[in-house]
PASE-948540 format. One record per residue (C-alpha): residue number from 1; residue in three letters; chain; y, z, x. Coordinates in Angstrom, 1 decimal, always signed. Layout:
<rs>
<r k="NUM" r="ala" c="A" v="Y" w="Z" u="X"/>
...
</rs>
This chain:
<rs>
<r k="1" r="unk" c="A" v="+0.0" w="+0.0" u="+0.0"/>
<r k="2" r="unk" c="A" v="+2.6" w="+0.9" u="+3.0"/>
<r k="3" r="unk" c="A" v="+1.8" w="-2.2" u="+5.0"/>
<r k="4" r="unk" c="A" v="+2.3" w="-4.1" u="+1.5"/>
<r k="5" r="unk" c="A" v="+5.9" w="-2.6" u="+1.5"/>
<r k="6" r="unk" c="A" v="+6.5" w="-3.1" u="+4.7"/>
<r k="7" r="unk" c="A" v="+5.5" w="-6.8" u="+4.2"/>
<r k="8" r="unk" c="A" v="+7.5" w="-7.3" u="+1.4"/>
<r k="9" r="unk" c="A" v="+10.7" w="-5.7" u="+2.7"/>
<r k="10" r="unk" c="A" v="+10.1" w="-7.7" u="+6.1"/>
<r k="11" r="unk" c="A" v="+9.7" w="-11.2" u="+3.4"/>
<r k="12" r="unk" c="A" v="+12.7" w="-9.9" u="+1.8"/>
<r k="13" r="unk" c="A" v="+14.8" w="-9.7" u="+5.2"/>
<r k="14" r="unk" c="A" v="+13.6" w="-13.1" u="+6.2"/>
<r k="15" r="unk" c="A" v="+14.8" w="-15.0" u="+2.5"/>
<r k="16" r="unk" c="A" v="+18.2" w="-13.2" u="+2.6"/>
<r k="17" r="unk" c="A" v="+18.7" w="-14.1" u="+6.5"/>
<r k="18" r="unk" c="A" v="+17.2" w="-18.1" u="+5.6"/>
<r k="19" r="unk" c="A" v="+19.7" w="-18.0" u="+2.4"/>
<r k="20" r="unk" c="A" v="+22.7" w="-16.5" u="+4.7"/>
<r k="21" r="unk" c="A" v="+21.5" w="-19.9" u="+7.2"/>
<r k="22" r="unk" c="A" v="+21.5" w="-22.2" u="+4.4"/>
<r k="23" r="unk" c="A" v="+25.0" w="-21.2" u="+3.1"/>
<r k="24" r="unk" c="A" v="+26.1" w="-21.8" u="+6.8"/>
<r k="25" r="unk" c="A" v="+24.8" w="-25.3" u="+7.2"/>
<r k="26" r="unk" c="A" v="+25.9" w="-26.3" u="+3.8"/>
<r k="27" r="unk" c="A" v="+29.2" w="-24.8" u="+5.2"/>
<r k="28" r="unk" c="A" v="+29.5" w="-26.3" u="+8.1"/>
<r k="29" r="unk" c="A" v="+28.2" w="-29.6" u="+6.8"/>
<r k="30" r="unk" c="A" v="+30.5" w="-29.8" u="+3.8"/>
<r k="31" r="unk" c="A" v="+33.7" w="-30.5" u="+5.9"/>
<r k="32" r="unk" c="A" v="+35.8" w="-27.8" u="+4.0"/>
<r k="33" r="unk" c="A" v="+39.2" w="-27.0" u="+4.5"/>
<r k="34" r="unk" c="A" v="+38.5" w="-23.2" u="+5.1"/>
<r k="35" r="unk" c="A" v="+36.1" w="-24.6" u="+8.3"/>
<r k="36" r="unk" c="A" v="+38.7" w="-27.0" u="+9.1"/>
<r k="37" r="unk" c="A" v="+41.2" w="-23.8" u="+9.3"/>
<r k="38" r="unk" c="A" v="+38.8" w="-21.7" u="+11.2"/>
<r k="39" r="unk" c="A" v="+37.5" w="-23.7" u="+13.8"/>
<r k="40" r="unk" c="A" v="+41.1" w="-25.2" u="+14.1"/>
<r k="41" r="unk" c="A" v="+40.3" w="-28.6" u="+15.0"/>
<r k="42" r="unk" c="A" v="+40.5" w="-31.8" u="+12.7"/>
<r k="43" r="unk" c="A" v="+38.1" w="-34.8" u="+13.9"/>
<r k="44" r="unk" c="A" v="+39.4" w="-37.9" u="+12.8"/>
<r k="45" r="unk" c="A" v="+38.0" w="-41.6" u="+12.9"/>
<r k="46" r="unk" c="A" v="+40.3" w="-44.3" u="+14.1"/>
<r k="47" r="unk" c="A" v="+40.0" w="-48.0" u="+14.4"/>
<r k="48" r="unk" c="A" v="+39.2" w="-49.3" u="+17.8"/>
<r k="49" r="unk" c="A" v="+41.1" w="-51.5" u="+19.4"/>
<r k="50" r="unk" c="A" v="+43.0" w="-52.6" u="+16.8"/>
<r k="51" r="unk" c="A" v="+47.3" w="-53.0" u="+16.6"/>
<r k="52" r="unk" c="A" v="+49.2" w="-51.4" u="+15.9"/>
<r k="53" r="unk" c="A" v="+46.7" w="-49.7" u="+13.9"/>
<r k="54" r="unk" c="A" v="+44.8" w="-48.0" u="+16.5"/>
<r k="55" r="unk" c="A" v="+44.4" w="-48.8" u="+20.2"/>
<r k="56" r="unk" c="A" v="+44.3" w="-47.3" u="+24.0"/>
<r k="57" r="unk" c="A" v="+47.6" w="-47.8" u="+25.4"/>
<r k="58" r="unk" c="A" v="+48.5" w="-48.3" u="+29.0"/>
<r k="59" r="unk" c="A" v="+48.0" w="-44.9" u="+30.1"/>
<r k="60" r="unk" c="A" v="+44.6" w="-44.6" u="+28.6"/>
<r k="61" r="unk" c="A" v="+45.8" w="-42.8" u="+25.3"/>
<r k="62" r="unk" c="A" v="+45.0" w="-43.5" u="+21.9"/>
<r k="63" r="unk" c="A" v="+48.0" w="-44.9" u="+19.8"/>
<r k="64" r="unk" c="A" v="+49.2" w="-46.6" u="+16.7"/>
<r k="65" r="unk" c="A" v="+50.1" w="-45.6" u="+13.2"/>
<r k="66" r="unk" c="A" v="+46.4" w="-44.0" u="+12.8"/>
<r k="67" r="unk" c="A" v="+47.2" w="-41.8" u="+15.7"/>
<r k="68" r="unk" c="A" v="+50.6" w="-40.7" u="+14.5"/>
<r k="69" r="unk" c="A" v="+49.0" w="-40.2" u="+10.9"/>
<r k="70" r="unk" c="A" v="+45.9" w="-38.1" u="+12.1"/>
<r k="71" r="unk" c="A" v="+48.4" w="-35.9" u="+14.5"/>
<r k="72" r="unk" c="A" v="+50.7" w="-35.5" u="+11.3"/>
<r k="73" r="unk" c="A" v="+48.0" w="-34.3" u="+9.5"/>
<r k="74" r="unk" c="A" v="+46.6" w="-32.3" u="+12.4"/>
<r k="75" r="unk" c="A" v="+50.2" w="-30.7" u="+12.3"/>
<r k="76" r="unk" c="A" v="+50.5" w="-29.7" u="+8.1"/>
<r k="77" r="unk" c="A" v="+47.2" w="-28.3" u="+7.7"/>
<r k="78" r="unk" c="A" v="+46.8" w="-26.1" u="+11.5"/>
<r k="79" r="unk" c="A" v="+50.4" w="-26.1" u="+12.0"/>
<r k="80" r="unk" c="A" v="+50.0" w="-27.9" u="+15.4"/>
<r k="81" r="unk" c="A" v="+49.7" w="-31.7" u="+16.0"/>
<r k="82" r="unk" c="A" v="+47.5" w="-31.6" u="+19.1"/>
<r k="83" r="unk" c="A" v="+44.9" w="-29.8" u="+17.3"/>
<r k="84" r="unk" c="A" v="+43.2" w="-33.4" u="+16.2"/>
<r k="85" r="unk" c="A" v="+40.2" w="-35.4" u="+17.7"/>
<r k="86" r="unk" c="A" v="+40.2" w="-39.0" u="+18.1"/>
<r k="87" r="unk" c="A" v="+37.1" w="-41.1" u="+18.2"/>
<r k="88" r="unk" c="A" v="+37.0" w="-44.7" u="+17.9"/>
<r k="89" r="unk" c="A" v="+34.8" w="-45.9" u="+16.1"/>
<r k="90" r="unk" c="A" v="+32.9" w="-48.9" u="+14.3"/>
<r k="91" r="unk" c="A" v="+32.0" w="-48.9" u="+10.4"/>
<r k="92" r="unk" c="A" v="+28.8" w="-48.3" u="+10.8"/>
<r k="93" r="unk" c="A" v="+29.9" w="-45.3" u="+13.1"/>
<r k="94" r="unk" c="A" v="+32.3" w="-44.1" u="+11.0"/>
<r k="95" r="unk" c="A" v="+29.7" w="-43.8" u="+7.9"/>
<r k="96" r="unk" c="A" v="+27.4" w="-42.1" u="+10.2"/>
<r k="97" r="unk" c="A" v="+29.2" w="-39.7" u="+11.7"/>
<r k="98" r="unk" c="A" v="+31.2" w="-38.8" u="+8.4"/>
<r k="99" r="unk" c="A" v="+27.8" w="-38.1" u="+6.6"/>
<r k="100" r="unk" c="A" v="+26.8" w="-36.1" u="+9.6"/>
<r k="101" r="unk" c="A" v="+29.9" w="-33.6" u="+9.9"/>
<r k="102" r="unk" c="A" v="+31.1" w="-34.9" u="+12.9"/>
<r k="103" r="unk" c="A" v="+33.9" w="-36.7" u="+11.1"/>
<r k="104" r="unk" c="A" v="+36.4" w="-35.2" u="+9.0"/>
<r k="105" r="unk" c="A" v="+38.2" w="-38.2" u="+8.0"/>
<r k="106" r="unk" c="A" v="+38.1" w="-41.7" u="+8.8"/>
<r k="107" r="unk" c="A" v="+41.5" w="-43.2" u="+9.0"/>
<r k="108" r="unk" c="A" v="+40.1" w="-46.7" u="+10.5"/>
<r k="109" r="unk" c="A" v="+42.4" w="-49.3" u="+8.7"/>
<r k="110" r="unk" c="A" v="+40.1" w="-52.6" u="+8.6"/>
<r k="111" r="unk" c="A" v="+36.6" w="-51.4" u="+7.0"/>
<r k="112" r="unk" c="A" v="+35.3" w="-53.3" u="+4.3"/>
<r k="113" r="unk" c="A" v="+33.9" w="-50.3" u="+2.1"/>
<r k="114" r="unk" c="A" v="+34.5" w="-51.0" u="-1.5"/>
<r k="115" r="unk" c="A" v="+30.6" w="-51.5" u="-2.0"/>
<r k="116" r="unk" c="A" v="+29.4" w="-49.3" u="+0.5"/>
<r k="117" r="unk" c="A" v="+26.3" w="-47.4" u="+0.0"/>
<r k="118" r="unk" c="A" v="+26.8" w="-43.9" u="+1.3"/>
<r k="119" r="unk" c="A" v="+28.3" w="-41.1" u="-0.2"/>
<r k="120" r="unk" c="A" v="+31.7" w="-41.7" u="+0.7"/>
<r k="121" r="unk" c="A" v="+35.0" w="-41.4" u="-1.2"/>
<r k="122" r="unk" c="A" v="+38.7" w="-42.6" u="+0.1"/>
<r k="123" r="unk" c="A" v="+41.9" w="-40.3" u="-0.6"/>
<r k="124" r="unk" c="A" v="+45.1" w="-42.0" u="-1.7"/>
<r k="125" r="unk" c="A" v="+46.2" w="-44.6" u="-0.4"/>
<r k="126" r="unk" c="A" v="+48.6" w="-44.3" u="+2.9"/>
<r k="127" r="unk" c="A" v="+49.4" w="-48.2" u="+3.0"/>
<r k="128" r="unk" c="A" v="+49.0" w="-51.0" u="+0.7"/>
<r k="129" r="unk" c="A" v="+48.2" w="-54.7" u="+2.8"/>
<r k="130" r="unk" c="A" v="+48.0" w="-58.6" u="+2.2"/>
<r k="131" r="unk" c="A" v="+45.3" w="-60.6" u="+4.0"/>
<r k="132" r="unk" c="A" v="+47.5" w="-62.8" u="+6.7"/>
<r k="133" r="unk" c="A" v="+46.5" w="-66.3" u="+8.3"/>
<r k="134" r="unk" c="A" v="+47.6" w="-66.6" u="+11.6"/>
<r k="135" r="unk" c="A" v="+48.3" w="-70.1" u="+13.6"/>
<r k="136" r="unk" c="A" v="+49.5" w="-71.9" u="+16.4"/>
<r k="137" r="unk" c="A" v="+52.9" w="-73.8" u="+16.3"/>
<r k="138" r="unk" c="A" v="+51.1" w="-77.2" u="+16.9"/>
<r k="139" r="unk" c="A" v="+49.1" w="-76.5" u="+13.7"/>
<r k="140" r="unk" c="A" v="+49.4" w="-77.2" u="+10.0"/>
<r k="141" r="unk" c="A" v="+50.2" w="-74.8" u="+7.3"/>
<r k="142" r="unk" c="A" v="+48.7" w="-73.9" u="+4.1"/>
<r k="143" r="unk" c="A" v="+45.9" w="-72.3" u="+3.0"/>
<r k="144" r="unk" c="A" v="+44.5" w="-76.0" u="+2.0"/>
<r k="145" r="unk" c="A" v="+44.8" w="-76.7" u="+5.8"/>
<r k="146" r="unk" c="A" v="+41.5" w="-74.1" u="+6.5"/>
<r k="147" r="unk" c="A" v="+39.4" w="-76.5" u="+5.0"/>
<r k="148" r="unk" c="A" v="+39.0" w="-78.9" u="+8.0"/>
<r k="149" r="unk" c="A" v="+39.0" w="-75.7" u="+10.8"/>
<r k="150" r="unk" c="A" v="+37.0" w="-72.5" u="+11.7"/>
<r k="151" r="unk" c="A" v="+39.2" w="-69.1" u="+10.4"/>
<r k="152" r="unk" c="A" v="+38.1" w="-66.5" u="+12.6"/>
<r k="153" r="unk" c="A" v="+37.5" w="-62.9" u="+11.0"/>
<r k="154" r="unk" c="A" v="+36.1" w="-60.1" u="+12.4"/>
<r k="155" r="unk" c="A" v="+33.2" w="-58.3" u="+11.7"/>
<r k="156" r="unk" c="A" v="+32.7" w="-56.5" u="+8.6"/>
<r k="157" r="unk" c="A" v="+36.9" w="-56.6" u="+8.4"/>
<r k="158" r="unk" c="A" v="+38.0" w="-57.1" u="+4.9"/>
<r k="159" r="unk" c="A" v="+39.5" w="-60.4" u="+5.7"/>
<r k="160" r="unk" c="A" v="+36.1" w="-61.2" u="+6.4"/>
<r k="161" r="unk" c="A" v="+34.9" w="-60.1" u="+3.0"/>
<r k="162" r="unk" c="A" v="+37.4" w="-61.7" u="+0.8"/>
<r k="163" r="unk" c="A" v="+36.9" w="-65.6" u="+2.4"/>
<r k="164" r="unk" c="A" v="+33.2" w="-65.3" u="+2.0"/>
<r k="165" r="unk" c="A" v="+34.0" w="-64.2" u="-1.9"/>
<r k="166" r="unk" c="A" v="+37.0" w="-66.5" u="-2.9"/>
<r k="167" r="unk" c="A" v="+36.6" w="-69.2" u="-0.5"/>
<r k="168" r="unk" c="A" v="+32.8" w="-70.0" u="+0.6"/>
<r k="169" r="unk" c="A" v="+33.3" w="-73.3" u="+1.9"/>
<r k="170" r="unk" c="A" v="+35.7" w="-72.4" u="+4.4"/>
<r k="171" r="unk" c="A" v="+34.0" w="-72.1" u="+8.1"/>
<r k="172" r="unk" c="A" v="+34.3" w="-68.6" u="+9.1"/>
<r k="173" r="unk" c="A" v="+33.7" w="-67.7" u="+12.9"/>
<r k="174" r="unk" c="A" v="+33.3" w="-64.1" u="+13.1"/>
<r k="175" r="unk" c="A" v="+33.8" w="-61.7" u="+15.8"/>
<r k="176" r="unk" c="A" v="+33.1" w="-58.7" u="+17.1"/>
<r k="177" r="unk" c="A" v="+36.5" w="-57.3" u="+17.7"/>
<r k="178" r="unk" c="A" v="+40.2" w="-58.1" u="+17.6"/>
<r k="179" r="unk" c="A" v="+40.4" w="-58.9" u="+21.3"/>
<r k="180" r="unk" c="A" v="+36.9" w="-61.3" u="+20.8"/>
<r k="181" r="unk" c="A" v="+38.9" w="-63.3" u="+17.7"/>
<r k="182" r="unk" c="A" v="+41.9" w="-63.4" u="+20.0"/>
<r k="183" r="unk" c="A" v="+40.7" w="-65.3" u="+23.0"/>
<r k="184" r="unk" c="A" v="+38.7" w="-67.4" u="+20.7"/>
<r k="185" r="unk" c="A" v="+41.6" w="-68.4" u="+19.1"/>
<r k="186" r="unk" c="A" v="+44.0" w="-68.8" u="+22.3"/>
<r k="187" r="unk" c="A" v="+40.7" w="-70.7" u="+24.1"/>
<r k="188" r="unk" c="A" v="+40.2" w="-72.9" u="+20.8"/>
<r k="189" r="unk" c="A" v="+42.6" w="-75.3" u="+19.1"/>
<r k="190" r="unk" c="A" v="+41.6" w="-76.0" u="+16.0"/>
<r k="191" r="unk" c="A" v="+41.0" w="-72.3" u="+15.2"/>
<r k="192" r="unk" c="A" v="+43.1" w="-69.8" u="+12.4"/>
<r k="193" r="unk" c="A" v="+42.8" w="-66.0" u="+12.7"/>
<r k="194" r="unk" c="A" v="+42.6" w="-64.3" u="+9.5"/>
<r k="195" r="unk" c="A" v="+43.5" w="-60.4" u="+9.3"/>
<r k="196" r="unk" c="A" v="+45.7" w="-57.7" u="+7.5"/>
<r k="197" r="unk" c="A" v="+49.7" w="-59.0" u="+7.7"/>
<r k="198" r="unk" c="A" v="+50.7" w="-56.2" u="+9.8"/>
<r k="199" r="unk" c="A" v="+48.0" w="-57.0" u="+12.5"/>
<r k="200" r="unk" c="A" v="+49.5" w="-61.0" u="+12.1"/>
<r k="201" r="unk" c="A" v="+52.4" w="-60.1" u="+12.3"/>
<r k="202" r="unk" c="A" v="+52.2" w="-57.8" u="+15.1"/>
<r k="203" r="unk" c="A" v="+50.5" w="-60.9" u="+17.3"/>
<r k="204" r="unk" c="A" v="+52.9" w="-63.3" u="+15.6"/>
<r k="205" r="unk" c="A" v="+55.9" w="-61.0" u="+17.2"/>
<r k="206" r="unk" c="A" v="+54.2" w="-60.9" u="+20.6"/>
<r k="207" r="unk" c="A" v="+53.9" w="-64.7" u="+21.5"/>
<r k="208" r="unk" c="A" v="+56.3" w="-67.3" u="+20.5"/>
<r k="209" r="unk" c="A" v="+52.9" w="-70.1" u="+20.0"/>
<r k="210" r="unk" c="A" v="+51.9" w="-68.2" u="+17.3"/>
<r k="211" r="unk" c="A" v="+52.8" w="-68.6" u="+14.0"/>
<r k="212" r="unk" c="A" v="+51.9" w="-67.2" u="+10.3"/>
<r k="213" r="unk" c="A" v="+50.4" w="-70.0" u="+8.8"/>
<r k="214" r="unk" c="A" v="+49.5" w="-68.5" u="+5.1"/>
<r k="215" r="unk" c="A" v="+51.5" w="-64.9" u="+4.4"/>
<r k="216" r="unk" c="A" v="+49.0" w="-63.6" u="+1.7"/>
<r k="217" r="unk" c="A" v="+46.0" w="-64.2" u="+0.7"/>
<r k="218" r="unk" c="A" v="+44.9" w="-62.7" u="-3.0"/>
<r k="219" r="unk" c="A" v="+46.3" w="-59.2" u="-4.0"/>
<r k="220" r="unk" c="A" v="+47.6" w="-56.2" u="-2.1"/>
<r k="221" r="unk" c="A" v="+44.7" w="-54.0" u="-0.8"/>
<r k="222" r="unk" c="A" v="+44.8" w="-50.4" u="-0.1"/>
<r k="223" r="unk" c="A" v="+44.5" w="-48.7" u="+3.1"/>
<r k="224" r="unk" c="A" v="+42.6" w="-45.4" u="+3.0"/>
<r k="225" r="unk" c="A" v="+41.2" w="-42.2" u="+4.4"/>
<r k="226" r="unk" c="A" v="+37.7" w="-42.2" u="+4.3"/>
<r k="227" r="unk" c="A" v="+35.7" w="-38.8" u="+3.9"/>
<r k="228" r="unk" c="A" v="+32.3" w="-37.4" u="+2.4"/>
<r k="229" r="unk" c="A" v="+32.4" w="-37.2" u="-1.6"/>
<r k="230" r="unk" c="A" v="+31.1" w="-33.7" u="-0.9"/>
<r k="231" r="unk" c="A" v="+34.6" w="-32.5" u="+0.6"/>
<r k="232" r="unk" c="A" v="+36.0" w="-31.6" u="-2.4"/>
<r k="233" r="unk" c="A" v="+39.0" w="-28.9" u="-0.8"/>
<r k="234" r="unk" c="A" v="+39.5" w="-31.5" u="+1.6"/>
<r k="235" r="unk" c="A" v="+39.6" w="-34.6" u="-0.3"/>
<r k="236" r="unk" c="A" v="+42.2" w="-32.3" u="-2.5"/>
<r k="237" r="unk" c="A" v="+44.4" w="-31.3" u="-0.1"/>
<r k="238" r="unk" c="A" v="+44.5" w="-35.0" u="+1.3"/>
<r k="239" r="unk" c="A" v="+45.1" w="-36.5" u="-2.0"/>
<r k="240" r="unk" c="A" v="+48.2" w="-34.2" u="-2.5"/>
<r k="241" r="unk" c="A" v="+49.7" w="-34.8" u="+0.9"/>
<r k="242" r="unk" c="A" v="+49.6" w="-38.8" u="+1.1"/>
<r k="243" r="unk" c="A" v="+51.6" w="-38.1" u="-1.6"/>
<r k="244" r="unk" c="A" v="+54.2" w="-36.2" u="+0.1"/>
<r k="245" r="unk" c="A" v="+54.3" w="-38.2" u="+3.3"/>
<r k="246" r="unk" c="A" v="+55.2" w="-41.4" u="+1.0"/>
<r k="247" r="unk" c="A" v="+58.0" w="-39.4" u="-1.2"/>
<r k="248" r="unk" c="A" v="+59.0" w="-38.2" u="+2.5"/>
<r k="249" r="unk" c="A" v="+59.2" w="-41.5" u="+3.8"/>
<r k="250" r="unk" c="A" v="+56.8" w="-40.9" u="+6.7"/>
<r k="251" r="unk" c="A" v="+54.5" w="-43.4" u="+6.6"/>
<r k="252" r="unk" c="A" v="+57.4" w="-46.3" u="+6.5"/>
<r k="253" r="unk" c="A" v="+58.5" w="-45.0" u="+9.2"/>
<r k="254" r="unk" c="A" v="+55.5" w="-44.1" u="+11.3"/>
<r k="255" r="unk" c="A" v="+54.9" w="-48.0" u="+10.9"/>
<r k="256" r="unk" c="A" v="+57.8" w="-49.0" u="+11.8"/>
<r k="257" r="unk" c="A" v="+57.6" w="-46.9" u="+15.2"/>
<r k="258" r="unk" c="A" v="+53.9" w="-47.6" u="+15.5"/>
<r k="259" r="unk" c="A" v="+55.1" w="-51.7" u="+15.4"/>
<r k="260" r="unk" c="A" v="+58.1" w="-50.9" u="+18.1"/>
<r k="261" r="unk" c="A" v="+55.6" w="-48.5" u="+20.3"/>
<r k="262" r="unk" c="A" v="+52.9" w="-51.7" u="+20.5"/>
<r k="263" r="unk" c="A" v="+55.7" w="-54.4" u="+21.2"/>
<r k="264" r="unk" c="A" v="+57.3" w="-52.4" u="+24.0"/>
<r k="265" r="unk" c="A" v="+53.8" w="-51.8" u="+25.4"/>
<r k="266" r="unk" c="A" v="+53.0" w="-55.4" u="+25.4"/>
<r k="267" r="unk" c="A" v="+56.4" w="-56.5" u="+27.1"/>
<r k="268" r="unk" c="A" v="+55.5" w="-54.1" u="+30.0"/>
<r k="269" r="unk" c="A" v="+52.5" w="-56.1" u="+30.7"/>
</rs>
């Protein structure tokens, strides 16, 4: 009968110390603002090598409007801006590591994830965007011109996503990565780069060749965060202070700087 009690009280211990385990994980796992606040760090996804969006800048730092955004945030919710990590990532990263925990937030501009399978949600929206063509000077213009070339997208972008949808005979040349599309479409001639306007504009700004051949493709789109459905504190908290950093005019002007930041970089090269 005693080594029955003892058993059971032991039995008991072990379920209440498993349970106290479980609540931990599912802690830790959920992404909640209260472990946000107390491990004081905010890990945040970021588009790779993509301006003025997100990028490594001469002195091996990560930039763009991304960066500025994530650090913003970093800043409202721990009350200091260098209390964020960046990782760059791809969008099959990004869903990875968001469903993982490793990610807080994905703030990667370019992902196609409208019908994405994971159990992802996006916040409010902190941009809105137009699908851009982008040419050469030498080249015709007009979206009825991209019959007879190859428009270069790249992977998984939502440029990408909305040719293959509204304009399937069109040639599409995909690549892996912004710089990949651009060298293609330097090295080819009869070659159009199709991406978000700010990124064509951007290039179009940078190099006197280039030219915006079509300004917008199809309707507006909306820019993001990206986070796990199961972050509901977070996903709150988000929601309500997109919508402060747009009545306070931050996000205009973290573009705007985020534009000037990449075009002085370039002329230094």
């Amino acid at each position: 009968m005693r080594y029955y009690q003892r058993f059971w009280q032991f039995g008991k211990k072990v379920r209440i110390m498993l349970g106290l385990l479980g609540v931990l994980l599912l802690l830790g796992c959920e992404n909640s603002l209260d472990s946000i606040k107390d491990r004081r760090i905010l890990h945040i996804g970021i588009s790779k090598a993509t301006p003025p969006f997100g990028y490594v800048d001469s002195r091996g730092e990560f930039a763009g409007l991304e960066v500025l955004l994530g650090k913003k945030l970093a800043k409202d919710l721990l009350g200091d801006e260098s209390r964020v990590s960046f990782q760059a990532i791809t969008q099959e990263l990004a869903y990875k590591l968001l469903e993982s925990g490793e990610l807080d937030i994905v703030l990667a501009s370019s992902f196609a994830i409208a019908e994405n399978p994971h159990a992802l949600i996006s916040s409010t929206p902190y941009m809105y965007a137009n699908i851009s063509v982008l040419g050469k000077s030498s080249q015709p213009k007009g979206i009825q011109e991209l019959a007879a070339s190859a428009v270069l997208v790249r992977q998984d972008s939502i440029a990408a996503a909305y040719f293959a949808s509204n304009y399937p005979t069109i040639t599409l040349q995909t690549c892996l990565d912004l710089r990949e599309c651009l060298a293609s479409f330097v090295r080819e001639e009869n070659t159009y780069f199709a991406d978000s306007d700010m990124i064509i504009t951007a290039l179009a700004r940078q190099n006197p060749s280039f030219v915006i051949s079509v300004p917008a493709l199809g309707d507006p789109y909306p820019i993001a965060p990206l986070l796990k459905s199961s972050s509901t504190s977070l996903h709150n908290w988000l929601d309500k202070e997109i919508t402060i950093l747009h009545k306070e005019g931050f996000l205009k002007q973290a573009f705007s700087s985020a534009l000037q930041s990449y075009d002085d970089e370039q002329s230094l090269r």
